[in-house]
C-alpha positions in Angstrom: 20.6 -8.0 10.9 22.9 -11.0 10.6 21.9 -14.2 12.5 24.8 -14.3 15.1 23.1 -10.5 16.1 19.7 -12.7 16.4 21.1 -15.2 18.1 22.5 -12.6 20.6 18.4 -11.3 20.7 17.1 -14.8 22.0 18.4 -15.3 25.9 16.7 -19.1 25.7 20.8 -20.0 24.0 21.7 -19.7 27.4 20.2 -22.5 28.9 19.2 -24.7 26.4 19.3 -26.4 23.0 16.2 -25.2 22.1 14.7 -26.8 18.6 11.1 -26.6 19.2 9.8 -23.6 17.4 7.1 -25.6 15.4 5.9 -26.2 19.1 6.5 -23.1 21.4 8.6 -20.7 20.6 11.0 -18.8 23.6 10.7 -14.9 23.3 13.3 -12.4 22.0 14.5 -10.4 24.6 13.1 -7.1 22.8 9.2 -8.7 23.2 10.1 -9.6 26.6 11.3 -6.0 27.3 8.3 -4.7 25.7 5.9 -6.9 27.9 7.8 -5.8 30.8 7.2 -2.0 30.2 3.7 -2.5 29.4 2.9 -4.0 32.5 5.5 -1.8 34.3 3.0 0.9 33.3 -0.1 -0.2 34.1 1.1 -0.8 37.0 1.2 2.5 37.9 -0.8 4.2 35.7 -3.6 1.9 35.4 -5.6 3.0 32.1 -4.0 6.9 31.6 -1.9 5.4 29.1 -4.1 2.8 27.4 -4.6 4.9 24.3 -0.8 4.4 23.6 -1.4 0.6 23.8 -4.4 0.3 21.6 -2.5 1.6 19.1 -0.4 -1.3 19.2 -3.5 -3.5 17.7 -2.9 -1.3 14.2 1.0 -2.1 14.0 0.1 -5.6 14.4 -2.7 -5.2 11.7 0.1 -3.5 9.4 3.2 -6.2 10.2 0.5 -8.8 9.3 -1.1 -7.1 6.3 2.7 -7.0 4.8 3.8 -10.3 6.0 0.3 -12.1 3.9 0.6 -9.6 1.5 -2.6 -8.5 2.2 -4.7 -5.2 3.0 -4.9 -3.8 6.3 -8.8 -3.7 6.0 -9.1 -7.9 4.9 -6.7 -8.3 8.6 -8.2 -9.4 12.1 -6.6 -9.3 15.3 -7.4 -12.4 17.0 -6.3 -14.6 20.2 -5.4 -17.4 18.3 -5.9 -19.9 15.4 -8.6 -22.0 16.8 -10.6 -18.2 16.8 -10.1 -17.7 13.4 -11.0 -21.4 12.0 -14.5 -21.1 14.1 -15.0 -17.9 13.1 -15.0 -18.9 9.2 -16.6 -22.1 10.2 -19.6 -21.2 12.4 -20.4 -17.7 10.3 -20.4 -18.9 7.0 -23.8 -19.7 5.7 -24.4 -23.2 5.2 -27.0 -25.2 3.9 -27.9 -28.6 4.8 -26.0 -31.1 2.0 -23.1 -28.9 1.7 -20.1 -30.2 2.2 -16.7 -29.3 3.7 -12.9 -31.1 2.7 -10.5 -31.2 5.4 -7.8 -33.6 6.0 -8.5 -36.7 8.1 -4.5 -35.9 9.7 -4.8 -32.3 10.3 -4.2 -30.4 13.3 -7.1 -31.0 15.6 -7.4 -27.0 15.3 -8.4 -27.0 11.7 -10.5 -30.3 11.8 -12.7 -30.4 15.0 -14.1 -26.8 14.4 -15.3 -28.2 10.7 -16.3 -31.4 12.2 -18.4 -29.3 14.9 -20.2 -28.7 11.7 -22.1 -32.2 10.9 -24.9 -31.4 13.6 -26.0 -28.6 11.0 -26.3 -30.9 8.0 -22.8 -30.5 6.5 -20.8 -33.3 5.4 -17.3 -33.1 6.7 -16.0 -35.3 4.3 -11.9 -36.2 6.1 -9.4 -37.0 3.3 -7.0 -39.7 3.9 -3.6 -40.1 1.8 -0.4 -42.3 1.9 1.7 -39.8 1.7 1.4 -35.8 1.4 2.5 -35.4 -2.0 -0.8 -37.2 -2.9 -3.0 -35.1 -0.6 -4.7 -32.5 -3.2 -5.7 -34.7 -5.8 -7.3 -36.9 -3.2 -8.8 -33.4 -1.7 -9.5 -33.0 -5.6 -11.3 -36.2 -5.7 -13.5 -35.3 -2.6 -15.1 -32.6 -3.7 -18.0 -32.1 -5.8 -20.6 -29.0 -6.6 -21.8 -29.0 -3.0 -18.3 -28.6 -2.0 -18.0 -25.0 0.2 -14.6 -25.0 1.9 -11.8 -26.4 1.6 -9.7 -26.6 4.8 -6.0 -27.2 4.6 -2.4 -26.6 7.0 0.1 -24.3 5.3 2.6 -27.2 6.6 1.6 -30.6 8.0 2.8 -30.1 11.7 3.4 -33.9 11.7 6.0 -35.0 9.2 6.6 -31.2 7.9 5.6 -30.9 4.1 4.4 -27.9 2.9 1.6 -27.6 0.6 1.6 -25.6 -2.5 -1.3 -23.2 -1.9 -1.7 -21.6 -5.3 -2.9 -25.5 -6.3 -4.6 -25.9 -3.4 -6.5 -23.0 -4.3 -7.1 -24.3 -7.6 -8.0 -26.9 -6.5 -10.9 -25.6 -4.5 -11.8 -23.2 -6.7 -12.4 -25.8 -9.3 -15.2 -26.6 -7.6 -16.7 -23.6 -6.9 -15.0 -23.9 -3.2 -13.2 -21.5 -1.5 -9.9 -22.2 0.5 -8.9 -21.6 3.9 -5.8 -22.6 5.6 -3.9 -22.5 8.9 -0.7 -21.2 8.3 0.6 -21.4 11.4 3.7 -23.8 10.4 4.4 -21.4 8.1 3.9 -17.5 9.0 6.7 -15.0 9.2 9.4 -17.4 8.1 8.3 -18.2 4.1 7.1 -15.3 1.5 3.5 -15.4 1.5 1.3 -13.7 -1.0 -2.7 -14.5 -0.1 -3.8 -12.4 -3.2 -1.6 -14.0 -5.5 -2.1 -17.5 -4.3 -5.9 -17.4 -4.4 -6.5 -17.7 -0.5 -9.5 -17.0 0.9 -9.4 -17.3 4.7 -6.0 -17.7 7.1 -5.8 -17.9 10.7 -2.7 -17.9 12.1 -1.1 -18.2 15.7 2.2 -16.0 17.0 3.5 -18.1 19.2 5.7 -20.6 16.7 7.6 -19.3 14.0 6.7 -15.7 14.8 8.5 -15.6 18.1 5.3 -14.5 19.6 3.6 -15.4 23.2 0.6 -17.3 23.1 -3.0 -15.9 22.8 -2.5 -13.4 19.8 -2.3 -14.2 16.6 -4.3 -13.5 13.1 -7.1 -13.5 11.0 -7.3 -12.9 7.2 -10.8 -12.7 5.4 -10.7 -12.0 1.3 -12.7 -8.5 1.1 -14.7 -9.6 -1.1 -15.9 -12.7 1.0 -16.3 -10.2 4.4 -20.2 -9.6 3.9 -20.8 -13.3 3.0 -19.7 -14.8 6.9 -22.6 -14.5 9.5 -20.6 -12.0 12.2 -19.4 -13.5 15.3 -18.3 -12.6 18.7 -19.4 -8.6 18.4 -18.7 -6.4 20.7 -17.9 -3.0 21.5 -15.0 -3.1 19.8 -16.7 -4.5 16.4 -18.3 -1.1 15.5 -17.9 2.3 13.7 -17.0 5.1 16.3 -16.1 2.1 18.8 -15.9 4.5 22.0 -19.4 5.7 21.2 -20.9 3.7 24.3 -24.5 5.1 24.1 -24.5 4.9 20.2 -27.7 3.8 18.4 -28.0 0.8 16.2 -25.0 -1.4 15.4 -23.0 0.1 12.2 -20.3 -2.8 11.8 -16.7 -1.4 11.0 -16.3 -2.4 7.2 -13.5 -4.5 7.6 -12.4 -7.8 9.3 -11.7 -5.5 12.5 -15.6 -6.1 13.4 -14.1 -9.6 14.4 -12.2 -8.1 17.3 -15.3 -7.8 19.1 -13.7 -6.7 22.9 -10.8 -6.2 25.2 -7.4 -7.7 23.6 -5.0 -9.6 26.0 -2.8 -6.7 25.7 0.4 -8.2 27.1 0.5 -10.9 24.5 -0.7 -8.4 21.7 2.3 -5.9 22.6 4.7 -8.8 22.6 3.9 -10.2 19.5 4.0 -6.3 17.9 7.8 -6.5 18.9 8.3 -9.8 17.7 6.8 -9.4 13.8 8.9 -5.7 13.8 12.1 -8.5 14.4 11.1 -11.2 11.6 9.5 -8.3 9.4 13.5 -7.0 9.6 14.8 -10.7 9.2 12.3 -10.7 6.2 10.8 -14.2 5.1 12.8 -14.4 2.4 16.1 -14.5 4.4 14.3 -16.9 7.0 13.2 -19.2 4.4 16.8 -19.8 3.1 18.3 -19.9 6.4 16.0 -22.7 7.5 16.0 -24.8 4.8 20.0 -24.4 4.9 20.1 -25.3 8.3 16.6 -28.5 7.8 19.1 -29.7 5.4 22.3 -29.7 7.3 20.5 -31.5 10.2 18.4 -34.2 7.8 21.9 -34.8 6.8 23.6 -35.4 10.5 20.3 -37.5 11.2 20.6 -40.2 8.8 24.6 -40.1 8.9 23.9 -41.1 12.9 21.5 -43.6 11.9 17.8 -42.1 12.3 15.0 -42.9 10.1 14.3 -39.6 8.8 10.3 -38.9 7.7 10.8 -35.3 6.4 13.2 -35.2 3.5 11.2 -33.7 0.9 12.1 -31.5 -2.1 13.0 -28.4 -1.5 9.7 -26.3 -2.5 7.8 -28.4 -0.1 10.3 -28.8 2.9 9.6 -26.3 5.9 11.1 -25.9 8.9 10.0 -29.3 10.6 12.1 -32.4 10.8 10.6 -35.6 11.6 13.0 -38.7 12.2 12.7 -41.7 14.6 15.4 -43.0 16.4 16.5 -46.8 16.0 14.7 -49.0 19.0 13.6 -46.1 20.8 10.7 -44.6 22.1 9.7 -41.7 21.2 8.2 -40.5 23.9 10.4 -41.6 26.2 13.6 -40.1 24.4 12.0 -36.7 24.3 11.8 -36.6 28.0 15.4 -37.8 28.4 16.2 -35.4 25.7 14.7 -32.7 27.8 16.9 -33.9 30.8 19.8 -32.8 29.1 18.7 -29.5 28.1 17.7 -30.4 24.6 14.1 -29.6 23.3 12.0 -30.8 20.7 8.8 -32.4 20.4 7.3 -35.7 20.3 4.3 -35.8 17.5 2.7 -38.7 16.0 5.0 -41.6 17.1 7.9 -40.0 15.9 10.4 -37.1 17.2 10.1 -33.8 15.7 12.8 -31.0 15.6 11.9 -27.2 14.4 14.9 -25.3 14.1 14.6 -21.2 13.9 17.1 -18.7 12.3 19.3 -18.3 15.2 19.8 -21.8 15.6 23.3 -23.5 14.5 24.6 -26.0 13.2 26.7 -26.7 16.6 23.7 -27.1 18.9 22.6 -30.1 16.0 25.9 -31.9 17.3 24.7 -31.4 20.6 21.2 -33.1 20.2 23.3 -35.9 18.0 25.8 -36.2 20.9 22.7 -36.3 23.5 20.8 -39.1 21.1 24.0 -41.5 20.7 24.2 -40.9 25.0 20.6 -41.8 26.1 19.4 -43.1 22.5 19.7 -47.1 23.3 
């Protein structure tokens, strides 16, 4: 697939310069279709068909195996990130004086479930550093032998650098620690190896760079760490022979699957099949370069109109997000006059932040620059 035959798959070109995929992404016209016949049937068929649908839940657990590199059996289906961080978080089996390392700027997704945890006797110890180039070794520096997790974004959704996780993994396993990150900056549109890299626990949203709707999204647990988390959030839907309603005891499926504990939000979970069959055909690889081609191109218009841009970084830490202020304006402010004129991106931590996809150009960049000179001042 070449990008001006993507371009033609998203319908949101139409209407709008839309460069907010590290926000919300629009859907593909294929996941949108494939919502649309979903509901289409149960509509008139109520459950006769459901069967078909379920089977939806193992594609998704296949695209996401392949896309983290990862086995089928180490792969959740969740409803979003926030699931998977308290999921890890509230099932692992602390001990008062353990300790946790998370950083004092991340996401609130990945900090509050870890800072939930001080009421059990774990130190949530929230690493500060000037800049994110300098974030590890002052993780490094945090931890100790009663460090248990670290916690860490993929890509800081803030200013955009993306972290080296084989050394983050080092890092934590230095210590004895093991690493979990939130990847959802990051997912479907750079390679990602979990085995490789030395991950231990990922949660990941769908609704970003995946192309996904919101309220399905992912869960990877390391095999070998599966029996060590407390299980959480069982269900009918968390055992062997799952349709077995009158069966006795509670023989856990031996995989992450016993973490999908009920009914799935099936609309969202069929959408997002569709949409992870379009960027596992894209391929990461191809996204990666595209983006950074295109992160480049606009970091480059930015500064020539006059922008402070946060986000230039080199190139094996640069990700799809571009953070830049605008001389004498308010941020927040600019993004809703931005919006006015059909151009979307985000305001994030006093500054503006753009998230191109693949299917963006570099025209619709001359279109935000032409809206920002217009309403800028």
């Amino acid at each position: 697939m070449d990008w001006h035959t993507f371009r033609s798959l998203m319908p949101v070109v139409r209407t709008w310069c839309y460069l907010d995929h590290a926000a919300v992404a629009p859907l593909p016209r294929p996941t949108y279709e494939s919502i649309c016949n979903w509901a289409l049937d149960v509509c008139h068929n109520g459950d006769v068909n459901w069967s078909i649908w379920d089977r939806t839940i193992e594609r998704i657990r296949q695209s996401f195996a392949q896309l983290l590199g990862a086995r089928a059996e180490e792969v959740a289906v969740v409803r979003n990130t926030t699931e998977g961080v308290n999921l890890v978080a509230e099932g692992f089996p602390w001990r008062e004086g353990d300790n946790v390392v998370v950083p004092q700027a991340e996401f609130p997704t990945n900090r509050f479930a870890w800072m939930n945890l001080a009421s059990r006797g774990v130190d949530v110890r929230l690493v500060e550093a000037p800049h994110p180039r300098e974030l590890l070794e002052r993780i490094n520096q945090a931890c100790d032998r009663r460090t248990r997790i670290v916690a860490l974004s993929w890509v800081d959704y803030a200013t955009g650098w993306r972290h080296d996780l084989e050394q983050a993994a080092q890092v934590a396993h230095r210590h004895q620690a093991l690493l979990f990150v939130d990847a959802i900056q990051g997912l479907g549109v750079f390679p990602l190896d979990v085995h490789a890299l030395g991950i231990d626990f990922l949660a990941s949203d769908g609704h970003k760079w995946l192309l996904g709707p919101e309220g399905a999204g992912v869960l990877f647990i390391r095999q070998e760490h599966l029996e060590l988390l407390r299980p959480l959030g069982l269900g009918w839907n968390s055992v062997l022979n799952r349709g077995q309603y009158d069966q006795p005891g509670m023989p856990l499926r031996p995989s992450a699957a016993r973490y999908e504990g009920g009914s799935f939000p099936m609309a969202g979970m069929v959408g997002l099949a569709k949409s992870l069959e379009l960027i596992l055909t894209l391929t990461p690889q191809r996204l990666q370069q595209r983006i950074l081609e295109l992160v480049g191109e606009l970091i480059e218009l930015l500064e020539s109109w006059g922008a402070e841009v946060w986000s230039r970084f080199p190139q094996e830490h640069q990700s799809g997000i571009v953070a830049f202020s605008w001389p004498g304006a308010d941020p927040q402010l600019l993004w809703r006059k931005l919006r006015r004129q059909k151009v979307v991106l985000s305001a994030r931590s006093g500054r503006l932040r753009a998230s191109p996809h693949g299917y963006n150009t570099p025209e619709e960049f001359h279109t935000l620059g032409e809206a920002l000179r217009q309403i800028g001042n």
